[in-house]
Backbone atoms as SQL, in Angstrom:
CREATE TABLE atoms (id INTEGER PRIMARY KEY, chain TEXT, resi INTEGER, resn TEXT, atom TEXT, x REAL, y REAL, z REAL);
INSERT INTO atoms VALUES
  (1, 'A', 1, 'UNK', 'N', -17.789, -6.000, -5.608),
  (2, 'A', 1, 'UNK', 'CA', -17.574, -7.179, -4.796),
  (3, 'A', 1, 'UNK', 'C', -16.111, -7.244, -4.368),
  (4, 'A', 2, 'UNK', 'N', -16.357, -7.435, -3.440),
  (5, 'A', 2, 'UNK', 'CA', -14.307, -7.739, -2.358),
  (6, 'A', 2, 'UNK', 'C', -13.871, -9.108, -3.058),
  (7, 'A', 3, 'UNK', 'N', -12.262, -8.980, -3.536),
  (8, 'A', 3, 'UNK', 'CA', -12.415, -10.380, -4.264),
  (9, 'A', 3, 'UNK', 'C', -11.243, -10.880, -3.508),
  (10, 'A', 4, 'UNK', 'N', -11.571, -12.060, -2.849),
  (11, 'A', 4, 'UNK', 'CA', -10.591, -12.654, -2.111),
  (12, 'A', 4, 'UNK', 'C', -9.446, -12.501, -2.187),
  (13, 'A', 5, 'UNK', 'N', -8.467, -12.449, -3.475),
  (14, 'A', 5, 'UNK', 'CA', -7.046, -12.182, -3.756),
  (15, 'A', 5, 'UNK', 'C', -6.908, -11.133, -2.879),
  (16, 'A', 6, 'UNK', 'N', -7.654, -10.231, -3.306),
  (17, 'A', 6, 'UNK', 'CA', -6.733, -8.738, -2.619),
  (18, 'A', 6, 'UNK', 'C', -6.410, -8.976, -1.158),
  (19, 'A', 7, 'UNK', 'N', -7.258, -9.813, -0.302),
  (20, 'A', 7, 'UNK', 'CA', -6.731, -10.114, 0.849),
  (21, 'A', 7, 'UNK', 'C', -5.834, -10.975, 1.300),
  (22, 'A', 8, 'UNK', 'N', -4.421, -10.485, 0.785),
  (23, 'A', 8, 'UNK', 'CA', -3.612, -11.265, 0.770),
  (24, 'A', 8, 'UNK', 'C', -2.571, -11.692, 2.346),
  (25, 'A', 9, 'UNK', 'N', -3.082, -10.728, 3.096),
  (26, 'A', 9, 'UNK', 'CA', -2.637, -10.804, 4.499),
  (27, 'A', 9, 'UNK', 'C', -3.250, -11.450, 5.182),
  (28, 'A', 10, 'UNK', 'N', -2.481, -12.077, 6.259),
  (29, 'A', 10, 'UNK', 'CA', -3.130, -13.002, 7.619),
  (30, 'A', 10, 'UNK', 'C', -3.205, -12.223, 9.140),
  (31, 'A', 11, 'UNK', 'N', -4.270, -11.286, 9.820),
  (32, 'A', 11, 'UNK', 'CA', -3.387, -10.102, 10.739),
  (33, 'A', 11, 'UNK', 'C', -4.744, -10.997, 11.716),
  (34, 'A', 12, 'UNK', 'N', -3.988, -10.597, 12.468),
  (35, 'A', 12, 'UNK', 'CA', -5.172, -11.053, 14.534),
  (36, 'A', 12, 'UNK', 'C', -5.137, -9.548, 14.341),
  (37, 'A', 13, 'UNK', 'N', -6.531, -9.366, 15.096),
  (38, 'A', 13, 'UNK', 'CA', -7.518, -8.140, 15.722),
  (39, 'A', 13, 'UNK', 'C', -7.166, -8.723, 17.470),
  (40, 'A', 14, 'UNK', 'N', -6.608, -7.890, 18.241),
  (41, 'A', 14, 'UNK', 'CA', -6.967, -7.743, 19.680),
  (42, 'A', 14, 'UNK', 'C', -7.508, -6.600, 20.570),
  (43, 'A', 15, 'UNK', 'N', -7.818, -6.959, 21.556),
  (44, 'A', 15, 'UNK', 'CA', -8.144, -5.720, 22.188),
  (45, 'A', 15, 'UNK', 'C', -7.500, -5.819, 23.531),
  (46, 'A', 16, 'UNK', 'N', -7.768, -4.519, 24.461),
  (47, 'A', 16, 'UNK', 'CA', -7.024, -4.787, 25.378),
  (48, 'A', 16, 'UNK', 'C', -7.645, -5.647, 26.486),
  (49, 'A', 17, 'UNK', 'N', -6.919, -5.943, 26.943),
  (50, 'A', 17, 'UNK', 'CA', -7.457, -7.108, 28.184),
  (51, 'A', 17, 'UNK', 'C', -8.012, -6.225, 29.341),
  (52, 'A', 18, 'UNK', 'N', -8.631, -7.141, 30.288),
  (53, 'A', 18, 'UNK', 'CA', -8.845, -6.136, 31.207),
  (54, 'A', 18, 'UNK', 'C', -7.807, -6.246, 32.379),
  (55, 'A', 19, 'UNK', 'N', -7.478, -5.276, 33.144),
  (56, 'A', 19, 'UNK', 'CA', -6.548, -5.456, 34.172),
  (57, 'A', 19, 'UNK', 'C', -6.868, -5.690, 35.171),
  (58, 'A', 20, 'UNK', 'N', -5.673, -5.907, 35.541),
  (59, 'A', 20, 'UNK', 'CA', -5.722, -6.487, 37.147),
  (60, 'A', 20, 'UNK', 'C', -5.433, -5.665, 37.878),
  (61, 'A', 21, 'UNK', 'N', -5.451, -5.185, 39.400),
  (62, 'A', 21, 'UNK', 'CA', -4.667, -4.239, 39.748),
  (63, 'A', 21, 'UNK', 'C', -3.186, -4.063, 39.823),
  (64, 'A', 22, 'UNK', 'N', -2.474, -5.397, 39.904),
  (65, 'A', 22, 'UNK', 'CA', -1.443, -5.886, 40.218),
  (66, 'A', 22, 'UNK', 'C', -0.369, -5.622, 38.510),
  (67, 'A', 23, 'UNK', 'N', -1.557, -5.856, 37.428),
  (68, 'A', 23, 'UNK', 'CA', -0.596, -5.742, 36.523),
  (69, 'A', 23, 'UNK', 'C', -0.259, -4.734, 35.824),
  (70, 'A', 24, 'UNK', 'N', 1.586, -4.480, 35.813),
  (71, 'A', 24, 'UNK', 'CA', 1.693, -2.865, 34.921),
  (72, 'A', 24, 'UNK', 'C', 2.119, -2.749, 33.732),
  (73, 'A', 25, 'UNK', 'N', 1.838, -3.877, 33.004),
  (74, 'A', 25, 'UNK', 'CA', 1.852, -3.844, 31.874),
  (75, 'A', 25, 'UNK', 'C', 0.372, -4.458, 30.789),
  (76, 'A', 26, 'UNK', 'N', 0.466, -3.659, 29.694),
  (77, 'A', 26, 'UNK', 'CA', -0.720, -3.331, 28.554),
  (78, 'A', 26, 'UNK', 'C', -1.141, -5.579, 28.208),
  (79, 'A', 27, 'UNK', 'N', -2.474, -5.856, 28.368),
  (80, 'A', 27, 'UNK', 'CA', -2.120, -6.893, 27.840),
  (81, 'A', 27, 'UNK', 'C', -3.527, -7.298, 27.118),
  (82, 'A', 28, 'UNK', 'N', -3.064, -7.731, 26.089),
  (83, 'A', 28, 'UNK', 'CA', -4.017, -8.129, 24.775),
  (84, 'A', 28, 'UNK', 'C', -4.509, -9.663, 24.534),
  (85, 'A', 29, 'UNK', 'N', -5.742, -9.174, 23.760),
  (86, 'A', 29, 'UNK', 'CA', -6.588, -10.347, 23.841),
  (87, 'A', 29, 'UNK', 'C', -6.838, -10.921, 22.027),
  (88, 'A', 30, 'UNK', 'N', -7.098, -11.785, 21.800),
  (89, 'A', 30, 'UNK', 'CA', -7.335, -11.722, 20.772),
  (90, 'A', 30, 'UNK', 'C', -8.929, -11.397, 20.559),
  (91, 'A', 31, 'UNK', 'N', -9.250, -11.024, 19.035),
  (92, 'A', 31, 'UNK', 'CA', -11.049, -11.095, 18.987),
  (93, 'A', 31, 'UNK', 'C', -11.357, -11.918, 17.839),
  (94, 'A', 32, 'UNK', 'N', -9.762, -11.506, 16.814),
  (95, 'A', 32, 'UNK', 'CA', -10.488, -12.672, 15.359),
  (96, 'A', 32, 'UNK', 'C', -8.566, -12.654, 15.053),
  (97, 'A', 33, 'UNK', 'N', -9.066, -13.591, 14.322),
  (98, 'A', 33, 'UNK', 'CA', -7.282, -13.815, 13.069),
  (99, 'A', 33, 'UNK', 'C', -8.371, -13.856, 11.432),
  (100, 'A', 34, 'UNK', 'N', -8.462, -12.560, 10.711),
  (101, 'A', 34, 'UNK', 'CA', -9.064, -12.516, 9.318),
  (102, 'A', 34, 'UNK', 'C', -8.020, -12.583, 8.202),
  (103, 'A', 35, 'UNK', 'N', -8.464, -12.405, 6.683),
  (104, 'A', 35, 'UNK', 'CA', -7.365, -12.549, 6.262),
  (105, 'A', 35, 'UNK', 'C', -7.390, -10.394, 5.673),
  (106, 'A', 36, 'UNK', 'N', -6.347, -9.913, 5.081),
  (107, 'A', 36, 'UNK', 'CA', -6.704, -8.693, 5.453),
  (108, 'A', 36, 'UNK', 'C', -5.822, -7.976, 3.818),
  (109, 'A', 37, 'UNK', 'N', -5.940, -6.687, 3.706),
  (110, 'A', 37, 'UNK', 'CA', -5.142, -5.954, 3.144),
  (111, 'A', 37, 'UNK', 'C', -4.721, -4.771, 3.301),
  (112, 'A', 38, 'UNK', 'N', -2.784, -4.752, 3.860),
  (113, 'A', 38, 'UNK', 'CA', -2.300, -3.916, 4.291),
  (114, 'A', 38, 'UNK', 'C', -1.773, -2.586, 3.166),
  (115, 'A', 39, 'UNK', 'N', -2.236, -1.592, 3.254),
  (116, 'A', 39, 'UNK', 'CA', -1.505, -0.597, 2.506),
  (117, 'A', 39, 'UNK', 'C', -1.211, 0.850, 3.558),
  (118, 'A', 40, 'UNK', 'N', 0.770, 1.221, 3.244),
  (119, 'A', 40, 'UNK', 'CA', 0.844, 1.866, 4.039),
  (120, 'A', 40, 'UNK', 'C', 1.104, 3.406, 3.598),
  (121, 'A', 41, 'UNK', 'N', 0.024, 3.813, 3.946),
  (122, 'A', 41, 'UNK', 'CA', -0.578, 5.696, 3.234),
  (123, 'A', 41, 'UNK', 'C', 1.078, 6.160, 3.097),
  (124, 'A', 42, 'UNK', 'N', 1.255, 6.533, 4.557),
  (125, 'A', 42, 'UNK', 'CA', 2.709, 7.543, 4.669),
  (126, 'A', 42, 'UNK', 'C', 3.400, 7.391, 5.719),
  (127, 'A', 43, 'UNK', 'N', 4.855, 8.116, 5.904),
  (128, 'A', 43, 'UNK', 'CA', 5.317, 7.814, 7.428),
  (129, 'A', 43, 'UNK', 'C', 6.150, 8.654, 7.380),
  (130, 'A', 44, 'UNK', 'N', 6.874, 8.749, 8.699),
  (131, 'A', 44, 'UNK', 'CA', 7.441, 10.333, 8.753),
  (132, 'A', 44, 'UNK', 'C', 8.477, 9.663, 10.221),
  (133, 'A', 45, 'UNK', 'N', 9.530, 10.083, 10.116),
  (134, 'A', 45, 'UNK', 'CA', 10.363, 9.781, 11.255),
  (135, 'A', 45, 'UNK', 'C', 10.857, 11.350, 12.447),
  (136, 'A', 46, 'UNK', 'N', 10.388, 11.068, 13.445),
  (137, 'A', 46, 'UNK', 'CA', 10.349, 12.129, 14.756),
  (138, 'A', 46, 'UNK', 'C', 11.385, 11.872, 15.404),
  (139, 'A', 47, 'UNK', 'N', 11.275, 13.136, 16.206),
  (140, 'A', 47, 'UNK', 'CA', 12.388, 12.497, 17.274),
  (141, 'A', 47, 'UNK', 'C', 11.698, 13.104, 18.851),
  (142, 'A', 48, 'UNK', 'N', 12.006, 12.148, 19.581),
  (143, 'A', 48, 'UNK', 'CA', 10.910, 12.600, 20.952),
  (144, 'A', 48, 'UNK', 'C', 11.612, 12.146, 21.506),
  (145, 'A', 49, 'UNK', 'N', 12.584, 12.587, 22.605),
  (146, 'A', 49, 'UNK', 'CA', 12.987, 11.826, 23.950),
  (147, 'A', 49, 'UNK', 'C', 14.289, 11.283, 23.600),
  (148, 'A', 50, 'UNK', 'N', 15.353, 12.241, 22.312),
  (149, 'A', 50, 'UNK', 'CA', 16.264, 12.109, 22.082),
  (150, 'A', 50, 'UNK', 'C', 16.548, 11.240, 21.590),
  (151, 'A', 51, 'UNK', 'N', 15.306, 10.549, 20.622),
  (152, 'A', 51, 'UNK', 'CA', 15.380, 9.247, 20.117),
  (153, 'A', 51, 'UNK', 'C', 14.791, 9.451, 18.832),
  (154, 'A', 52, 'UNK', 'N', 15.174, 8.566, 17.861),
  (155, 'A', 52, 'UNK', 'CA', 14.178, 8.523, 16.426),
  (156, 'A', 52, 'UNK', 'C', 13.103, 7.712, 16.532),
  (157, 'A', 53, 'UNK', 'N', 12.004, 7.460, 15.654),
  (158, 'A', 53, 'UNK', 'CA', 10.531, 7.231, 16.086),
  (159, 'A', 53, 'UNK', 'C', 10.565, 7.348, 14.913),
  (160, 'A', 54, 'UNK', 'N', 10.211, 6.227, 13.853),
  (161, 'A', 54, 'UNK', 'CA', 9.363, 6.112, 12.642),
  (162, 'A', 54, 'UNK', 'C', 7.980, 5.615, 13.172),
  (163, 'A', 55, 'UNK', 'N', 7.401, 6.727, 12.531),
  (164, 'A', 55, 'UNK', 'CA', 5.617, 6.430, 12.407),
  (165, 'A', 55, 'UNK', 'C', 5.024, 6.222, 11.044),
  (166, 'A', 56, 'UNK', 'N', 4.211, 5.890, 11.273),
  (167, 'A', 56, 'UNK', 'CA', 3.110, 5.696, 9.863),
  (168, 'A', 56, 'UNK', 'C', 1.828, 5.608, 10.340),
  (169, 'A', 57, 'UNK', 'N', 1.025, 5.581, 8.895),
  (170, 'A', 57, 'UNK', 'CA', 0.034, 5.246, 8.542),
  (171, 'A', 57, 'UNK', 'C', -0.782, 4.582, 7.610),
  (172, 'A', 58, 'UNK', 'N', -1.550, 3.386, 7.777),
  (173, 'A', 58, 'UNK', 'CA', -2.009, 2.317, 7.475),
  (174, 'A', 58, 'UNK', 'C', -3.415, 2.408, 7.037),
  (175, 'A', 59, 'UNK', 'N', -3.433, 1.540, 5.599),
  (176, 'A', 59, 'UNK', 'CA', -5.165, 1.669, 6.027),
  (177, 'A', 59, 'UNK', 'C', -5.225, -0.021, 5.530),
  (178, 'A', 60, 'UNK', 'N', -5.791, -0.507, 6.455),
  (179, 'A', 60, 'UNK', 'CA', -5.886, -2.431, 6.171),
  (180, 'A', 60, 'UNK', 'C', -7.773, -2.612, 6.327),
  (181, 'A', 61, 'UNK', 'N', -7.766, -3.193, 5.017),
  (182, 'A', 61, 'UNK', 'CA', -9.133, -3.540, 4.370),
  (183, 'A', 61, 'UNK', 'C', -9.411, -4.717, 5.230),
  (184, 'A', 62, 'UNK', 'N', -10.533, -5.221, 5.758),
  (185, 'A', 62, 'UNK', 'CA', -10.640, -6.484, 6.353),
  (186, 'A', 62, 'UNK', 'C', -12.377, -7.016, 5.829),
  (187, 'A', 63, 'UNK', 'N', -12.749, -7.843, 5.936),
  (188, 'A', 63, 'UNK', 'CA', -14.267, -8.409, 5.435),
  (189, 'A', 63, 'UNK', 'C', -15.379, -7.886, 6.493),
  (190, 'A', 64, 'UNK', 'N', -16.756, -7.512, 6.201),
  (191, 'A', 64, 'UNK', 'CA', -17.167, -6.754, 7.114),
  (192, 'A', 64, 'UNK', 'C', -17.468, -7.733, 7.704),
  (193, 'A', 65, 'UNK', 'N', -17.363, -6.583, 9.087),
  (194, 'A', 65, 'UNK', 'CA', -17.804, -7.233, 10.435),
  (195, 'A', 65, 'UNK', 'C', -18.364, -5.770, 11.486),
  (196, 'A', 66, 'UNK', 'N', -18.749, -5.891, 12.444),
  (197, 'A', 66, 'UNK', 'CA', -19.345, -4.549, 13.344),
  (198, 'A', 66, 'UNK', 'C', -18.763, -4.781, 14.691),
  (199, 'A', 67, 'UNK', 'N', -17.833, -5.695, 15.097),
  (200, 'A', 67, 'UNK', 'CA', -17.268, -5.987, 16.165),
  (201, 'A', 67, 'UNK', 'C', -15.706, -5.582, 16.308),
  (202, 'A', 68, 'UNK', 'N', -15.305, -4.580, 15.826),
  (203, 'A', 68, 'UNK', 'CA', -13.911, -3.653, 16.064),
  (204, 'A', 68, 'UNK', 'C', -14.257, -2.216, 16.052),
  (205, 'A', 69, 'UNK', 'N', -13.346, -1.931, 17.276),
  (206, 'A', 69, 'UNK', 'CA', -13.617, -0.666, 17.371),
  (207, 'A', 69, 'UNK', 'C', -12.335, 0.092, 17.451),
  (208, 'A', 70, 'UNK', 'N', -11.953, 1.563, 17.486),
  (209, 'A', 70, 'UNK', 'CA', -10.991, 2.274, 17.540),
  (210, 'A', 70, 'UNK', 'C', -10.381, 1.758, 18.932),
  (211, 'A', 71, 'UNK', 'N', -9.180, 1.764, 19.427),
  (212, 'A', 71, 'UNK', 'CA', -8.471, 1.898, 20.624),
  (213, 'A', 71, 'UNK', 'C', -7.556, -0.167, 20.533),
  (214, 'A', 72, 'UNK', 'N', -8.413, -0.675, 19.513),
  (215, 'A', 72, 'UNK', 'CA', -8.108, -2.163, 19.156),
  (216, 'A', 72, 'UNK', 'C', -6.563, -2.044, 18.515),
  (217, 'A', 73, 'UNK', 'N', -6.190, -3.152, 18.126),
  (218, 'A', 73, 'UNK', 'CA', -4.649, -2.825, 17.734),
  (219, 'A', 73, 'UNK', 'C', -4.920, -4.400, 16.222),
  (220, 'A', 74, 'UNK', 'N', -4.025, -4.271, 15.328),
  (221, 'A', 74, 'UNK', 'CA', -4.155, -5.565, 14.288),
  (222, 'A', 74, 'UNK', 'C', -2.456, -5.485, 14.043),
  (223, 'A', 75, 'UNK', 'N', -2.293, -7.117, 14.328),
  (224, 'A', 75, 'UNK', 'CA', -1.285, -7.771, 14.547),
  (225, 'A', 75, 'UNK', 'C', -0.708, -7.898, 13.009),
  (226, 'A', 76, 'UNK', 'N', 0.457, -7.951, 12.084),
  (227, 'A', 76, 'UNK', 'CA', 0.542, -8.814, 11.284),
  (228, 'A', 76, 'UNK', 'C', 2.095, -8.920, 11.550),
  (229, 'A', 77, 'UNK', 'N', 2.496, -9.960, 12.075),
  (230, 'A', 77, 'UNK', 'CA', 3.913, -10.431, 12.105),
  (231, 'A', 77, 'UNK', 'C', 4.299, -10.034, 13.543),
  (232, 'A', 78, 'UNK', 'N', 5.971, -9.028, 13.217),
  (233, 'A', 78, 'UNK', 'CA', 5.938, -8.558, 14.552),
  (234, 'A', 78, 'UNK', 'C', 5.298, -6.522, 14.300),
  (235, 'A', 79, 'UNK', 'N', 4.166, -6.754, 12.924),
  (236, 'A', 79, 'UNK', 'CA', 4.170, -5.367, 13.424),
  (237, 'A', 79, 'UNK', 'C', 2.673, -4.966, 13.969),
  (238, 'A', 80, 'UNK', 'N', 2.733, -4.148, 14.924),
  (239, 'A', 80, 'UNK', 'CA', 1.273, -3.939, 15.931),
  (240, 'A', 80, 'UNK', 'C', 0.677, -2.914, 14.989),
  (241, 'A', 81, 'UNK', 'N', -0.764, -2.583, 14.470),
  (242, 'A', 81, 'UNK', 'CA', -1.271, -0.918, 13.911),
  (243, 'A', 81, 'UNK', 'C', -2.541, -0.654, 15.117),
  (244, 'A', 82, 'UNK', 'N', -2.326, 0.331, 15.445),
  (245, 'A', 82, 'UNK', 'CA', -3.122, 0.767, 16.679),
  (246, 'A', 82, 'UNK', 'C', -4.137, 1.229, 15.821),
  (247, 'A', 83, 'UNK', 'N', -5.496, 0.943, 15.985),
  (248, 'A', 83, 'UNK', 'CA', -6.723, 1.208, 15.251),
  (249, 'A', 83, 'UNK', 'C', -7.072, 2.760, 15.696),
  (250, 'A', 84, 'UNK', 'N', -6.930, 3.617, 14.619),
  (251, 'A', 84, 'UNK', 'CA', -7.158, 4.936, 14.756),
  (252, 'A', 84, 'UNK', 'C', -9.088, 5.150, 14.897),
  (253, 'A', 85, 'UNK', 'N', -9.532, 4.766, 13.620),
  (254, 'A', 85, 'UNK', 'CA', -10.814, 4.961, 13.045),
  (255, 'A', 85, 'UNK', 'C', -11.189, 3.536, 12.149),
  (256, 'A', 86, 'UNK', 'N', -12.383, 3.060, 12.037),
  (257, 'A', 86, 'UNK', 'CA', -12.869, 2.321, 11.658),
  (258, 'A', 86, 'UNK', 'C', -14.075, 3.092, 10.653),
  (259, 'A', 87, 'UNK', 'N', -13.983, 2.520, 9.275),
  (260, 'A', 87, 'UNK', 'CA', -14.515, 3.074, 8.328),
  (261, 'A', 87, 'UNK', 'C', -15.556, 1.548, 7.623),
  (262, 'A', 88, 'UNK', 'N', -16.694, 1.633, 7.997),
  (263, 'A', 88, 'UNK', 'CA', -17.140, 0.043, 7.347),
  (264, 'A', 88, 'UNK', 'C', -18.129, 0.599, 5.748),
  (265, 'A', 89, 'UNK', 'N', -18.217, -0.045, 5.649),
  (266, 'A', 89, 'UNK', 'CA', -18.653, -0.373, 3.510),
  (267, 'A', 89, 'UNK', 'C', -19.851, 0.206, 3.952),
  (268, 'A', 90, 'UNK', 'N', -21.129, 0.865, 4.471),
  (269, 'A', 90, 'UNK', 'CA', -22.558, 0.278, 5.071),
  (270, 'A', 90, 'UNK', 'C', -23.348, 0.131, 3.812),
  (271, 'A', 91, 'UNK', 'N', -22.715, 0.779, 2.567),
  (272, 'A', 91, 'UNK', 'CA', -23.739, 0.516, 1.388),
  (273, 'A', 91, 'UNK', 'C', -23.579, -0.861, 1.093),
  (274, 'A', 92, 'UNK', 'N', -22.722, -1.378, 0.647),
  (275, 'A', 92, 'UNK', 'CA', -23.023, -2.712, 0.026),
  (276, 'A', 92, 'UNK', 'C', -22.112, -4.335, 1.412),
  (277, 'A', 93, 'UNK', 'N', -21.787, -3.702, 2.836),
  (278, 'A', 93, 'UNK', 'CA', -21.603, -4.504, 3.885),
  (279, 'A', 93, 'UNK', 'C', -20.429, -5.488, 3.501),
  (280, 'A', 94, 'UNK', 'N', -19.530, -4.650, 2.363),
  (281, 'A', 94, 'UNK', 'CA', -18.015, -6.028, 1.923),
  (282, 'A', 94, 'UNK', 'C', -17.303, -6.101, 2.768),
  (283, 'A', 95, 'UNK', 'N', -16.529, -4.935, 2.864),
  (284, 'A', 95, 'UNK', 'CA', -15.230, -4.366, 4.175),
  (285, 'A', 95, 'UNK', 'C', -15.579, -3.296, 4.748),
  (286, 'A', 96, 'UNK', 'N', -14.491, -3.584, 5.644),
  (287, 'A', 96, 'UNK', 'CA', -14.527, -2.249, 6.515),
  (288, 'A', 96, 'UNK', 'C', -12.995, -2.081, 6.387),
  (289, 'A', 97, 'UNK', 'N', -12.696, -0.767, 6.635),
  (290, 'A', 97, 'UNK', 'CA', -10.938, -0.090, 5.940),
  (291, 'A', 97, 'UNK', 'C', -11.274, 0.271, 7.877),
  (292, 'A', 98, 'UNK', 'N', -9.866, -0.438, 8.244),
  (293, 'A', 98, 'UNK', 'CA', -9.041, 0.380, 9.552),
  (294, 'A', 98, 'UNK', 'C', -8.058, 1.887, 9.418),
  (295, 'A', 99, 'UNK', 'N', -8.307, 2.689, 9.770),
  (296, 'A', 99, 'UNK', 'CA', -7.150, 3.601, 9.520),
  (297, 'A', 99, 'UNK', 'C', -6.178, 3.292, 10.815),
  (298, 'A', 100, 'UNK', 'N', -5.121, 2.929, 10.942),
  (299, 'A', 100, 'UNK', 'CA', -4.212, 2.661, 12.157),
  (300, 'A', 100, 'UNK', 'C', -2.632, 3.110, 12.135),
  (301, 'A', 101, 'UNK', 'N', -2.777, 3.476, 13.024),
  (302, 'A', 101, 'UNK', 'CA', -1.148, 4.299, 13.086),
  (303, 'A', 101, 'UNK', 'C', 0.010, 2.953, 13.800),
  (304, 'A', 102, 'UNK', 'N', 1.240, 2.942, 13.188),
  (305, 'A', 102, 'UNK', 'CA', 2.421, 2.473, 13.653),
  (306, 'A', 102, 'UNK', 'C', 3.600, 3.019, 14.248),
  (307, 'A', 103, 'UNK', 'N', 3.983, 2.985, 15.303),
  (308, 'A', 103, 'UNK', 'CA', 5.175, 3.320, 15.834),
  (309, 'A', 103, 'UNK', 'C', 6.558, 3.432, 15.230),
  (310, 'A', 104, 'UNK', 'N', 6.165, 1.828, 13.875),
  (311, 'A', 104, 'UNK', 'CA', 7.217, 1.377, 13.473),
  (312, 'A', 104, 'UNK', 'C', 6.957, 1.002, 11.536),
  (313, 'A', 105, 'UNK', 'N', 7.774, 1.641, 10.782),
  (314, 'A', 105, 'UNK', 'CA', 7.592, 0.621, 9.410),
  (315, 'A', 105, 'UNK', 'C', 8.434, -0.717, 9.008),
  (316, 'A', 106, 'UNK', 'N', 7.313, -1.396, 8.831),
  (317, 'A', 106, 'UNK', 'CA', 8.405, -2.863, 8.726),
  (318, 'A', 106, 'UNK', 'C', 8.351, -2.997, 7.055);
């Protein structure tokens, strides 16, 4: 059984909006605000474009649901995790684990 404590985070699920032609920038929608649990696997700092780039990787537990999909992004604060893969419980329907990558470690 998922026991409420462990979800000690507050993160919004969005997705992307749909566009306009006019607009050139990415813009997001919300779908839920759950409560969640963030753990961050690993991260590794790049350099692309003569710049440093910390990345990671996330895996945030959330209560099941069948309405998120990969390409979604989960908010917590100011940090965004771009939903890699979606992994749900189907034996016993508790959680579903996001795997999501970050640009950034906060």
């Amino acid at each position: 059984m998922l026991r409420a404590g462990s979800l000690n985070r507050t993160v919004r699920i969005e997705r992307r909006a749909k566009a306009k032609p006019q607009d050139f920038e990415i813009r997001w929608e919300e779908v839920a605000t759950v409560p969640a649990n963030i753990r961050m696997l690993n991260g590794k700092e790049v350099m692309a474009a003569n710049a440093n780039i910390s990345m990671g990787t996330a895996s945030i537990r959330i209560r099941y649901r069948t309405d998120i999909r990969a390409g979604m992004r989960v908010v917590h604060g100011d940090a965004a995790f771009h939903v890699t893969a979606v992994l749900p419980d189907y034996a016993r329907r508790e959680h579903v684990d996001l795997t999501c990558q970050t640009d950034d470690i906060h």
